[in-house]
C-alpha positions, 0 to 999 in steps of 0.5 A: 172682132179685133184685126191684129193685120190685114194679110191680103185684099183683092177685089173679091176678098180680105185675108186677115188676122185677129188680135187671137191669131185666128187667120179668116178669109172674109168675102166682099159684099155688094154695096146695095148689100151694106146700105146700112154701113154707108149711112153719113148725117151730114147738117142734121140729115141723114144721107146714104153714100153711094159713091164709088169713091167715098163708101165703105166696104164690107166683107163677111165670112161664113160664120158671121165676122164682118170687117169695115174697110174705108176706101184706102183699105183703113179699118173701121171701128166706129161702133155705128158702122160696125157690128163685129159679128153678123146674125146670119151667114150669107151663105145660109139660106135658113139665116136670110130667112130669120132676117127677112123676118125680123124685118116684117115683124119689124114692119108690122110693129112700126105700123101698129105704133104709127096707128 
């Protein structure tokens, strides 16, 4: 997803517009929830950002957009960081499940290959 602006950001919320015209309001998301969009390798190790000041944040809708904001409210395109389109909605319980269990069977196969 493309962001032509950024209309309005509170603590809770971004109001945007796409490159397409399509106004979305996207939601902000804990950070324990975005662990994967604070990942830093730094000499070689990889480290998870959790510092109130530096992490990124991330905001989704009910369809599945998630937008990358630096601390400063920049927008972040960095393909590591940003997907464009989640699998599932957060509001979507059947989706949390299909990710759950992605997750074991992610699990599983790593443990057979491990063996």
């Amino acid at each position: 997803m493309k962001v032509k602006t950024i209309d309005k950001v509170t603590k809770d919320y971004i109001e945007i517009t796409t490159n397409n015209g399509e106004k979305l309001k996207l939601n902000k998301i804990k950070a324990n929830e975005a662990i994967y969009h604070n990942i830093e390798r730094k000499n070689g190790k990889w480290y998870f950002n959790f510092s109130e000041e530096t992490r990124y944040k991330k905001y989704v809708d009910e369809d599945g957009h998630e937008l990358i904001l630096e601390q400063n409210n920049k927008l972040v395109y960095d393909p590591v960081k940003e997907y464009g389109k989640g699998n599932h909605t957060y509001s979507d319980i059947i989706g949390d499940l299909i990710v759950f269990e992605k997750m074991v069977q992610y699990i599983i196969l790593m443990t057979i290959i491990r063996h």
